[in-house]
Every structure is written in structure tokens, then in C-alpha cells.
LUMLO-670302 format. One record per atom (N, C-alpha, C, O): z, x, y. Coordinates in pm, whole numbers, plus 50000, padded with zeros to 5 digits. Layout:
ZXY ...
END
This chain:
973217395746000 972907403146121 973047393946242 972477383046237 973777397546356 973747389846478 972587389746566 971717397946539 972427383146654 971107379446717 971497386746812 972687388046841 970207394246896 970437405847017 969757395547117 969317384647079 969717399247230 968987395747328 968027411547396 968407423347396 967227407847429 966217422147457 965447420347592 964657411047611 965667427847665 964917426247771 963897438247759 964517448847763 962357440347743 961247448347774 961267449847941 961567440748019 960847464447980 960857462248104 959097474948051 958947484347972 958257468348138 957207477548187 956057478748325 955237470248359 956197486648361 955487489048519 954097493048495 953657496248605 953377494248424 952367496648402 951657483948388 951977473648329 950467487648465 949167474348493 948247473148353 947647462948316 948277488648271 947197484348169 947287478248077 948097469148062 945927484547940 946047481847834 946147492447736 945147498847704 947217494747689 946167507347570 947507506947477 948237497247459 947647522747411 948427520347246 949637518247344 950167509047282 950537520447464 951867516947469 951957507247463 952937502947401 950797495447537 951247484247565 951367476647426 952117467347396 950187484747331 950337476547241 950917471147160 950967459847113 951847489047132 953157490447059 954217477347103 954797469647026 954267477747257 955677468747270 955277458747238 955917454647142 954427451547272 953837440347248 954207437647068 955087429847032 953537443646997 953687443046891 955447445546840 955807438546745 956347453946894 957707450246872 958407442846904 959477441746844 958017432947037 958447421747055 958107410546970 959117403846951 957287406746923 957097401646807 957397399946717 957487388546672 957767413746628 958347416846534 959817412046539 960267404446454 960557417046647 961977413046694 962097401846712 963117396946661 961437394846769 961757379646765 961237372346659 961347360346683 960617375146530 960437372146427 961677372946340 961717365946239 962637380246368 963747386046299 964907375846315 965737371646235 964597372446485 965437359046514 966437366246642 967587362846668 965637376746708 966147377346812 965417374846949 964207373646965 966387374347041 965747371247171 964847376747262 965467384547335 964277376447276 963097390147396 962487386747477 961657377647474 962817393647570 961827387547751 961837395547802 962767403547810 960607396247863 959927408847946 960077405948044 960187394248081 960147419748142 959767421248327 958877432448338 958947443348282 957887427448432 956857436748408 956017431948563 956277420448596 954967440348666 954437430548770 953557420248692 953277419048573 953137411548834 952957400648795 950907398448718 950337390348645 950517411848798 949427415848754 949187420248592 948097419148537 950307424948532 950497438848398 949527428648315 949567416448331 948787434248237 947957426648146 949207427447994 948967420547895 950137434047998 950877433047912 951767416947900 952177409447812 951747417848043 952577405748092 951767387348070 952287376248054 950567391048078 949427384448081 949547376647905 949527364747874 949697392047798 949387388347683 950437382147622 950277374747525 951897385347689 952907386047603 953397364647607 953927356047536 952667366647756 952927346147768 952127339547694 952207327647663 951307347647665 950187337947560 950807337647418 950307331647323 951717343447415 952287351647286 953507338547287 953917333147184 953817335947391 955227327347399 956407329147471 957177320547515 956497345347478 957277351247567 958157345347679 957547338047757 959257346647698 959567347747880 958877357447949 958827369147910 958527354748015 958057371548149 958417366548266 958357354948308 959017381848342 959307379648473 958877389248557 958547400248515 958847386348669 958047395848720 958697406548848 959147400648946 958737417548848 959207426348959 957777435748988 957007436848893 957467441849103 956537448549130 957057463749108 956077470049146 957777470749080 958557483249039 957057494749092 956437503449030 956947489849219 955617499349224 955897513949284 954907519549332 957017520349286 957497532049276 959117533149240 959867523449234 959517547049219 960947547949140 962037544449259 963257543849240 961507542649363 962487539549448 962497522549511 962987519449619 961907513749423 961817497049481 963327492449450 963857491949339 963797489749553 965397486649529 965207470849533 965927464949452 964247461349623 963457447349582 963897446449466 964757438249434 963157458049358 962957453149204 963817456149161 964057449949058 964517463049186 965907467649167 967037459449162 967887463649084 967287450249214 967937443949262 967407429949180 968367425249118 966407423549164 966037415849137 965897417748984 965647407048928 965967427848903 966097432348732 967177431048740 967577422648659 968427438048839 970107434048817 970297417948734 970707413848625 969647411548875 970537398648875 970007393048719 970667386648638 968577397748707 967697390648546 969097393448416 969767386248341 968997408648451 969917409048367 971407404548318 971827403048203 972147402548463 973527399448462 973257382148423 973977376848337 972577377048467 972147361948423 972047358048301 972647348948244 970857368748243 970637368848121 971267369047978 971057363947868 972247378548043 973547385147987 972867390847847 973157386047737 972017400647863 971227408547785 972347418047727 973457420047777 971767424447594 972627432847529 971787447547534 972437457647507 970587448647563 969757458547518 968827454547660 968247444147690 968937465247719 967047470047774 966537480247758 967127491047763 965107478647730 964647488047669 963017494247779 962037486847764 962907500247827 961827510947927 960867513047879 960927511147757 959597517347927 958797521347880 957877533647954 957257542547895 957947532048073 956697537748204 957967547148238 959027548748176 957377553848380 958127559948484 959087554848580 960267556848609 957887545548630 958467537848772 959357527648702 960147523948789 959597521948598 960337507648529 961427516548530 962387513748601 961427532548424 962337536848374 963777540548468 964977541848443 962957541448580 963817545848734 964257531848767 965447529548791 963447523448770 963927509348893 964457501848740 965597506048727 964107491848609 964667488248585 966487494048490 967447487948442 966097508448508 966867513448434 968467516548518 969587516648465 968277517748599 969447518248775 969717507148747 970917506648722 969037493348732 969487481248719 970387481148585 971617481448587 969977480848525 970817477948405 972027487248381 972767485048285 972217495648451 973097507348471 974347493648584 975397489048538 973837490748714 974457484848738 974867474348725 975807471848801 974357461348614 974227454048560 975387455048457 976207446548424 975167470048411 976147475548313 976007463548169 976777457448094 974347465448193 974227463448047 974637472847927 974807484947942 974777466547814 975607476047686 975027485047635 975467495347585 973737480447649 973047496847592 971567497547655 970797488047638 971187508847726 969837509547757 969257521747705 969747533047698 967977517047666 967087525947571 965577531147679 964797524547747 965687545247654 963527546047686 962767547347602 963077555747518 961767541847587 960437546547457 959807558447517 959607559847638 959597564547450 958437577247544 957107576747451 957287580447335 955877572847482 954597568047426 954007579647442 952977579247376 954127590447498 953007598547566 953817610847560 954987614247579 952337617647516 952447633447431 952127641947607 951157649347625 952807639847681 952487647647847 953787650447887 954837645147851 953447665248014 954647668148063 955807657548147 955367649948233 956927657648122 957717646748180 958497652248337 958697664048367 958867639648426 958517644948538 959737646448611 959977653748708 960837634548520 962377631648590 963397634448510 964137624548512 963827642348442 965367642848347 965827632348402 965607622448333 966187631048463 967127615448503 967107604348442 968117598348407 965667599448419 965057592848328 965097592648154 964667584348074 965867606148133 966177606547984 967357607847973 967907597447935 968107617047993 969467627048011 970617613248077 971367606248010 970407613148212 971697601548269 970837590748249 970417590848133 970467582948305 970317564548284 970327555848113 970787545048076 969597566448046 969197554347925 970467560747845 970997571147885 970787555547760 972037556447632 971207564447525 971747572347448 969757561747527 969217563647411 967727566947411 967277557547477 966827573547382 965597575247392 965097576347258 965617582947168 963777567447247 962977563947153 961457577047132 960487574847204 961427582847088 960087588347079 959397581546959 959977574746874 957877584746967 957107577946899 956357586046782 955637581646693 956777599846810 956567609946690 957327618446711 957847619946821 957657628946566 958487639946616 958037646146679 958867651646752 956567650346705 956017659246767 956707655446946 957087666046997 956877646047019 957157642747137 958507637647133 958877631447233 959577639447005 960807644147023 960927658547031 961937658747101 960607672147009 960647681646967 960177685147130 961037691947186 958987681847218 958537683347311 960017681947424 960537688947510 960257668447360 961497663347480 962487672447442 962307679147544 962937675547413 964187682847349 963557698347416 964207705447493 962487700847379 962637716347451 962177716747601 961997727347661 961947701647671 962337698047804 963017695747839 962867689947946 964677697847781 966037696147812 966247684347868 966537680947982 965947676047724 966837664647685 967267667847603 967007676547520 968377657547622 969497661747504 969457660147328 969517648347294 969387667247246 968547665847126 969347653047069 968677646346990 970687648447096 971657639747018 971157625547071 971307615047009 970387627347226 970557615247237 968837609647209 968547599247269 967847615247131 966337614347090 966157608946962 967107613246895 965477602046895 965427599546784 964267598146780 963687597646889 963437596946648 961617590246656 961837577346550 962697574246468 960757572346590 960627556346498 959167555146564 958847553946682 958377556046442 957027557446442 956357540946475 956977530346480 955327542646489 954387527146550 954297524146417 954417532346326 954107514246406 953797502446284 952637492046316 952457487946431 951897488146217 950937479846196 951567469246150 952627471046091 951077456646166 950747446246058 949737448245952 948587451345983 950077446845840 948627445945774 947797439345769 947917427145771 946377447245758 945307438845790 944717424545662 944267424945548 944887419045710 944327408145618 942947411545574 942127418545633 942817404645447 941397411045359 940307400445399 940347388645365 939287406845481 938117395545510 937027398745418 936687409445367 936517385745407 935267388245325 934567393145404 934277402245326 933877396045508 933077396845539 932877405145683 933007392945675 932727411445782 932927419045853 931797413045966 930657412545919 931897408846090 930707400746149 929947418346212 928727418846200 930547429746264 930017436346325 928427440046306 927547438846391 928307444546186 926507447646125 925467435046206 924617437446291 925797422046154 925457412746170 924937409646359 923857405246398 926597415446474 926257414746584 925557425446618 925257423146736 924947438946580 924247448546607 923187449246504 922537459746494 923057443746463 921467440446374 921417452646312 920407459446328 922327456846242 922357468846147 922977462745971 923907455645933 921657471945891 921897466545760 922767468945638 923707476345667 922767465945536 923977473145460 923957489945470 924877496945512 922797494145424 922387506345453 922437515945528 921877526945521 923427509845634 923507520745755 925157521845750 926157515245720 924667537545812 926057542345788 926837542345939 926197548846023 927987536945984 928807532946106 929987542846083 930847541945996 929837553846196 931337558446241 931987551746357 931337551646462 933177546146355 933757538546447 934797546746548 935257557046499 935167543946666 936127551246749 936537538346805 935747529146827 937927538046830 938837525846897 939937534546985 940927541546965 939177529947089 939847539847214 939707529947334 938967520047337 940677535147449 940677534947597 939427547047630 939237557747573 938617540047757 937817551747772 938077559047903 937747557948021 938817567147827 939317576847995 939217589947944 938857591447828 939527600548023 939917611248032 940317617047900 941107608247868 940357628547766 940867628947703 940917623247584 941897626447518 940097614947529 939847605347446 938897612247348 938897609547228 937947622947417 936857627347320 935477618247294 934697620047201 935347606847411 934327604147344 932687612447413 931507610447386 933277620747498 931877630147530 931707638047410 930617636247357 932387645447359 932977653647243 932127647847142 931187653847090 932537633947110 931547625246975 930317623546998 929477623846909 930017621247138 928517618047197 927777630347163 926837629747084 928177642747222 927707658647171 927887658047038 926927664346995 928567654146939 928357660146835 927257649646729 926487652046636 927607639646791 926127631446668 924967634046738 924077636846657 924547634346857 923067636146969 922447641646820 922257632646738 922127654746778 921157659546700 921447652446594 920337653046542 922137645646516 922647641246377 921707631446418 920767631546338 921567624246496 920857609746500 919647607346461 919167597046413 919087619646488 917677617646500 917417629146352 916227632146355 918097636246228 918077638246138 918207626346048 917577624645943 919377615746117 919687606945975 919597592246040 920497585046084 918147590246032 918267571546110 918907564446076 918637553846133 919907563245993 920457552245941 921827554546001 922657545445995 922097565146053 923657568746118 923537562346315 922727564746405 924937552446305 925017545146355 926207550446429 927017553146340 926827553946564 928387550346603 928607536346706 927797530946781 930117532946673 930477523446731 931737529146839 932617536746798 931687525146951 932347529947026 932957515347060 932227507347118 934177511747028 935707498847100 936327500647216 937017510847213 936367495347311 937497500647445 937257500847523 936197507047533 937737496147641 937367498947799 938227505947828 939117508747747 938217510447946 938957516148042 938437523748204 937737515548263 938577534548272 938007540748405 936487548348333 935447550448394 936637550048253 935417560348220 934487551948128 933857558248043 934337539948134 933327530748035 932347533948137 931437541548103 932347531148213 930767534248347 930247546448288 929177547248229 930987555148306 930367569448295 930027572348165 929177580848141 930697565248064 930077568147899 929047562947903 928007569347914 929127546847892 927507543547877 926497546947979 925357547447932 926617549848125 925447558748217 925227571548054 924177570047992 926067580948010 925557588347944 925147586047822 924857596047756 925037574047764 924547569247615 923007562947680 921967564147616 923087555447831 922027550147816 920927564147860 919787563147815 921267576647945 920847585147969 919767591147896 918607595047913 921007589747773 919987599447664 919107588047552 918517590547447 919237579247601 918197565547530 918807562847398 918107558747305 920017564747385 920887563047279 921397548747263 922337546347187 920717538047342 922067529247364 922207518247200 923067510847153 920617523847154 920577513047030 921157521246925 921077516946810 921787533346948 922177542746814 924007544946834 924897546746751 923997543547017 925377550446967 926287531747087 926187529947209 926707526247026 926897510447063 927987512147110 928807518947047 928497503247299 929437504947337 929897492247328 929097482947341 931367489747301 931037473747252 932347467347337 932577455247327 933147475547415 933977472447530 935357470047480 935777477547392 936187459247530 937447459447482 937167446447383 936517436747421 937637447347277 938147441147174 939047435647116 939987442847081 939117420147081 940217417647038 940307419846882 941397422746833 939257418746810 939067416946669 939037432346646 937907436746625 940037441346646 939737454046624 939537456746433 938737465046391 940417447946338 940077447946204 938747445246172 938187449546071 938107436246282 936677431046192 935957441046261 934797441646219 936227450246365 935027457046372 935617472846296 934747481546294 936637475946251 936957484446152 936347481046042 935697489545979 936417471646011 935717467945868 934467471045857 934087479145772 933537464145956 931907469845944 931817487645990 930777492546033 933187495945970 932467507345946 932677515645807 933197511645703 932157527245835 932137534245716 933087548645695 933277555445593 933667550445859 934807565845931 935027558546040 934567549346106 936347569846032 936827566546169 936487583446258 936377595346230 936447576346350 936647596446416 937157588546566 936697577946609 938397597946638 938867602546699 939277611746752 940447615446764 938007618046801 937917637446898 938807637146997 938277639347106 940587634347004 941327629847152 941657644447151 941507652447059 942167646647280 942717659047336 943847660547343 944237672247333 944957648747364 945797645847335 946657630047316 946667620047388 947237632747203 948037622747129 949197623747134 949647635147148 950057613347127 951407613347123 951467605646928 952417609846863 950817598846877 950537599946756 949147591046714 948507593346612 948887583146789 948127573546748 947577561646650 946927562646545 948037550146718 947987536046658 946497533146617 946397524446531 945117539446668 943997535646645 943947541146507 943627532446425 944227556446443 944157562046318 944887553746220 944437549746112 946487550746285 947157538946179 946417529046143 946247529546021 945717517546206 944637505646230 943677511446114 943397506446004 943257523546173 941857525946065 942047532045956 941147532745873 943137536945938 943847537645853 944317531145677 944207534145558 945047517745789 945437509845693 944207499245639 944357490845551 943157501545704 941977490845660 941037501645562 939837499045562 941367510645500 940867518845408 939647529945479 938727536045425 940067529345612 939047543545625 939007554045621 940047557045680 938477564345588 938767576945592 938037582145742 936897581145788 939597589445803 939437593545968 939127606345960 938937612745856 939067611146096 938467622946173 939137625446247 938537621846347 940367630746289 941307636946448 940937650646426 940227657246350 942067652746566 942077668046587 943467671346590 944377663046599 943627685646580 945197689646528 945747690546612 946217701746630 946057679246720 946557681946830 948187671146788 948217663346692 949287673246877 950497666346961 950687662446817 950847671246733 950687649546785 951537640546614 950327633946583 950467622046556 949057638846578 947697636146492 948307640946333 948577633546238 948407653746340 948757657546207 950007653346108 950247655645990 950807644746227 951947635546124 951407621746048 952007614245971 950197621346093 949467609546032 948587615245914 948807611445799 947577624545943 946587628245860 946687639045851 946657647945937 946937639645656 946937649845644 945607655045530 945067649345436 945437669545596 943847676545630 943117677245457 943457685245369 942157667245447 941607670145304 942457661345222 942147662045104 943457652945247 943817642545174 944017628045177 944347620545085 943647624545351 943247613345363 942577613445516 942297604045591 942467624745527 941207627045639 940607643145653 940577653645591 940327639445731 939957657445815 940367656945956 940327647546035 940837671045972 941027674346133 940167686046153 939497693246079 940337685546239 939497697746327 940107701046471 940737693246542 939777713646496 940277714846649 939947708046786 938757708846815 940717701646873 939947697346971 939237706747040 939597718447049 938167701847092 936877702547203 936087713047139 935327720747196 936477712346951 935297720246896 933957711046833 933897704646728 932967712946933 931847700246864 931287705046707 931147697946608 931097716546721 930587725246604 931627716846440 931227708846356 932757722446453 933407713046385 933817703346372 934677701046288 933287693346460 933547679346458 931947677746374 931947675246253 931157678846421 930047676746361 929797680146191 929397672846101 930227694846190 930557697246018 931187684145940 930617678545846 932767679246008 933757669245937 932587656645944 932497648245855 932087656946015 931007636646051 930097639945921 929907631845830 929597652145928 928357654645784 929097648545678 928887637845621 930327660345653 930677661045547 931367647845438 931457647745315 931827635645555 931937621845547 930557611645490 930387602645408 929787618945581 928357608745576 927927611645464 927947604045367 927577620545466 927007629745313 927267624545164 926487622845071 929057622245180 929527623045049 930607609345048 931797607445073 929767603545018 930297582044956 931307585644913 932287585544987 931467591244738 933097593844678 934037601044756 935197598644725 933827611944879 934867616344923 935447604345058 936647603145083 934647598445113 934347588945184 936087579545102 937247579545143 935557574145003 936467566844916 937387567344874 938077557944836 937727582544871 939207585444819 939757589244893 940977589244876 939267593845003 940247598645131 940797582845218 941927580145260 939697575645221 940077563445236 941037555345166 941967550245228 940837553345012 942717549744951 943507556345014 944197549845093 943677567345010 945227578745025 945127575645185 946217577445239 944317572245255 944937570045437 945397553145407 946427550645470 944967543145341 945917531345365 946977526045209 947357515045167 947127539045165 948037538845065 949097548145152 950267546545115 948927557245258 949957562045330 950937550945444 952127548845466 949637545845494 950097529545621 950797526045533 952007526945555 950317520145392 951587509445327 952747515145309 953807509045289 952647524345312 954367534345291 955387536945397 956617536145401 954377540345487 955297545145628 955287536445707 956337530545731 953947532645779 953527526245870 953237514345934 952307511546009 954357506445887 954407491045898 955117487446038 955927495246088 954787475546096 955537471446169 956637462446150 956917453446230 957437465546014 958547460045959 959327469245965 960507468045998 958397486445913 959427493845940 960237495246080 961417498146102 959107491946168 959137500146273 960397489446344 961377493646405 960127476546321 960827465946368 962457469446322 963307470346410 962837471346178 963857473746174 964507486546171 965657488146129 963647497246223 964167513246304 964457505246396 965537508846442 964087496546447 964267500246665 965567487646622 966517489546698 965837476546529 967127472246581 968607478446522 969777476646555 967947486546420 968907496546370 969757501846501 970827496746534 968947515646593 968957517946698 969757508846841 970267514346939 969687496746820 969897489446916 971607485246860 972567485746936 971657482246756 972997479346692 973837491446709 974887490746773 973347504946645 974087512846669 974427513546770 975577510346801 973477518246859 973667522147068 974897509547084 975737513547164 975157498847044 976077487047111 977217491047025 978327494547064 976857490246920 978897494146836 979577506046894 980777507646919 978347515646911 978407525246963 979387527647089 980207536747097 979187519347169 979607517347332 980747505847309 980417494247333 981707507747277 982767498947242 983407492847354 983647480847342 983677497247438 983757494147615 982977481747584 983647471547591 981847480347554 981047470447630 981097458247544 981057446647584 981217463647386 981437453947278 981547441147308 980787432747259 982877436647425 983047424547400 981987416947486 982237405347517 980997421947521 980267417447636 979007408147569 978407400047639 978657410347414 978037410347278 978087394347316 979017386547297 976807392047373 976747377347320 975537372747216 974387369747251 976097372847073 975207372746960 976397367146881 977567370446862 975237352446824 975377345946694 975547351846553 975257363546530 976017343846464 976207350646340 974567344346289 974117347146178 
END
């Protein structure tokens, strides 16, 4: 296989499953023995992680679809670079670094689309990129009946690493909770849509039936203020634990006992894969590409979003019952080991990238890659 060169481009300041994804495929790709360097502003916490990582990063401010600055300044990265592949991620990148590489007349440019929401620019799918990445079928199927073009969509699902086997799980230990207690976990951004009011309503009465039931809430984001104002509200703060952003997301998967994720909407979700592949048995709702992950009564339960009534039934019916607890848990990280790797995922996206370049024969000789 020849060595690619890859340029990531992302305009987004946060943190959550997109960033994580790329993050995690840059990795993967340059594990393989290819080249990868990001442009991203100089603020992006993506940008932040990816130098700690080893990365090149460069920086453009792409702070709307019309920065011709950044525009101009992704050209020259690229023509310098003499990149074979760029690959998009956001709105504002997809417009400003994607014009670039158009005029750059790089060989093949790709968009990821992370997000199960209405899209705002055809331009952005249809003319600039060669190629668009979705992240479930459910948000190929979406794009396609938003007139994109169905030939030029493909999906290549998120991938994990697997989790390494710890003895020991520190979480119980940092919340002074004993073997005996039972921990539902949620690993989320806390914004809008996430469900964790949804989870808060549905354990409130469970808590005070079953003292030993514990939730763990992972994640920051705009709405951490307003969750814990409402955990500490209801004098919950020693029952239902907000424990912020996390790096050790395996060790605090480990000290639980479920996963639940009440989101409203998904484009598929990397937190269910995670909890997933560390043997838990989850909780979604049948929303966007939830249900391409878990499927209902065989390695989780779903339920409808923003029904508390049945979210609360699925949390019993987990807590209640240890052996179902256990076997739904094999069959969700006996599914990760099958599908859901970030090996697969690593060699879908250079599959993709090889093709898109043989593909574009015009540009072929432009291929600067080693044997």
C-alpha cells in the first residue's frame, strides 16, 4: 500500500463524538504509515489534543463560510504540502477549507457528516467534496433524501480501540460507593438533547425506593451549570454524581453496572460503542442510527425518546435482573468486536481515499506516495 498524505480540516472550537472520531482516525491512519496534519483555529480543543498526540496543526480561523484569509491560507498549506486527500468535517471548514482544496486542486476531497440534523448548503455535499463520508446509514439515507447525490455517499461507521482489561476500576473508590451498589453510567456532552433531564426524571422516585442505586453522569459542556443547579436542587448531589469531562472514560465505564443514554438525537453514537465494548448492557432511544447499534432485547433496550415512563421501566428492568444485566452485556461487546473497531473504521476511510484518487485519474500523477 502507498503512503497518503491527509490533511484534517475542522472549524469547530469543541469537544464531543466528532471531534473524537477524527482524532481517533488520525491516529489510526498514521499508525498505518500515513501522513496527517490538521488545520483547525488556533483555539479548537481538537487542535489542542491532536499536538499532544504528535500531530502537525495549523491554524486558520475559518470563522464563517465566507473567510477568504483562511481561504487562501489552506490553499497555499495545501499546494506546499502537496496533500493527496482533504478531508472536512464542520460547516464553516467545509465551505472555506474545501474552495481551497478545490483550488489547490487537490486529488481528492472528502466531507464526514457526524450529525443526525437538517443540512444547510448542498454545495457543501453535491459540488466541492468528491466524496462524502456518513457515519451511519441512518444519516446517509437522510442525505440522500436531502438531494445529495446517492453515488457520491457512502457510511463507514466510528470505531473504538479496545478497551484494555483493568483490574480494577478507581470510580466506586472516588465516590465512596461499595461493591453493592448499583451505578448507571451516561457519557455525554451536556447540552441540549442529550436526555440528561429525561434520566434525572426518571430515577428521582427510583432513588429513594432502592438506596443502593447510584447514577453517574461524564461530560461537560453549555448545560453542566444547569444540570447540576438541578441535581443539587433536588438534594440529589450524593445520589445522582456529576463528574465533568473525563479523560479515563473506560475506568469510569468499568465502575458501572448500565449504560443509559435518553438522547433525542443521534447520528449513531460513540458513547454506546465505548459502553458497549467494555461489556455493558445499554439503554438508548429509537431515534436517527441508535438502533444500528442496539439491537432491542439482545444487547440492550430502547425505548422512545422523551418517554420517562419507559425509560424508567428499561432502568428497573436492568437493575432488577443481574443475569439479564450479563447477557445483554456479552452480546453488546461481542457486537463492538465484530463491527466496531477502529481498524475497521481506519481501513474503510483509506479504502475510500484510494479509491476517490485512482478514481480521479487527471490528478493521478500528482500522487506523491511511497511504496
Amino acid at each position: 500500500m502507498k503512503a497518503l498524505s491527509v490533511l484534517h480540516s475542522e472549524s469547530s472550537r469543541g469537544w464531543g463524538g466528532q471531534e473524537v472520531r477524527t482524532l481517533k482516525e488520525m491516529i489510526a491512519l498514521r499508525a498505518l504509515g500515513h501522513n496527517v496534519e490538521l488545520v483547525c483555529p488556533e483555539d479548537a480543543r481538537l487542535g489542542i489534543r491532536s499536538r499532544a498526540e504528535g500531530f502537525a496543526v495549523h491554524h486558520a480561523r475559518m470563522r464563517t463560510g465566507g473567510d477568504l484569509r483562511s481561504m487562501l491560507t489552506i490553499r497555499t498549506l495545501l499546494e506546499r504540502g502537496r496533500f493527496n486527500v482533504l478531508n472536512t468535517h464542520s460547516g464553516h471548514d467545509s465551505l472555506v477549507a474545501g474552495m481551497a482544496g478545490r483550488l489547490a486542486r487537490t486529488p481528492f476531497i472528502v466531507r464526514t457528516r457526524h450529525l443526525a440534523l437538517p443540512i444547510t448548503s448542498l454545495a457543501t455535499y453535491n459540488w466541492i467534496p468528491h466524496r462524502v463520508v456518513a457515519v451511519s446509514h441512518h444519516v446517509r439515507r437522510y442525505l440522500i433524501s436531502a438531494g445529495v447525490q446517492e453515488s457520491r455517499v457512502e457510511t463507514i461507521y466510528d470505531g473504538i480501540v479496545k478497551p484494555e482489561a483493568l483490574t480494577h476500576s478507581t470510580l466506586r473508590d472516588e465516590l465512596g460507593l461499595n461493591a453493592g451498589a448499583i451505578v448507571a453510567g451516561m457519557v455525554a456532552i451536556v447540552r441540549e438533547k442529550k436526555g440528561h433531564e429525561d434520566l434525572i426524571a426518571a430515577v428521582r422516585p427510583m432513588l429513594a425506593e432502592r438506596p443502593d442505586l447510584h447514577v453517574v453522569m461524564a461530560g461537560d459542556g453549555v448545560w453542566f451549570g444547569k444540570i447540576r443547579a438541578i441535581v443539587d436542587g433536588m438534594g440529589l448531589a450524593h445520589r445522582i454524581h456529576l463528574l465533568g469531562f473525563r479523560t479515563d472514560i473506560t475506568n469510569v465505564l468499568r465502575g458501572c453496572d448500565l449504560f443509559v443514554l435518553p438522547t433525542h438525537q443521534e447520528a449513531l453514537g460513540q458513547s454506546f460503542i465505548e459502553a458497549m465494548a467494555a461489556g455493558l448492557p445499554v439503554i438508548g432511544t429509537r431515534v436517527d442510527g441508535v438502533p444500528e447499534l442496539i439491537d432491542d432485547g439482545v444487547n440492550g433496550l430502547l425505548v422512545p425518546a422523551h418517554d420517562i415512563e419507559a425509560l424508567r421501566a428499561a432502568l428497573a428492568r436492568l437493575i432488577d435482573d443481574a443475569p439479564l444485566r450479563a447477557r445483554l452485556g456479552l452480546a453488546a461487546r461481542l457486537k463492538t468486536d465484530s463491527r466496531f473497531t477502529v481498524d475497521a473504521m481506519a481501513n474503510e476511510t483509506v479504502d475510500c481515499y484510494m479509491r476517490g484518487i485512482v478514481g480521479r485519474r487527471p490528478y493521478y500523477g500528482q500522487w506523491r506516495a511511497t511504496a
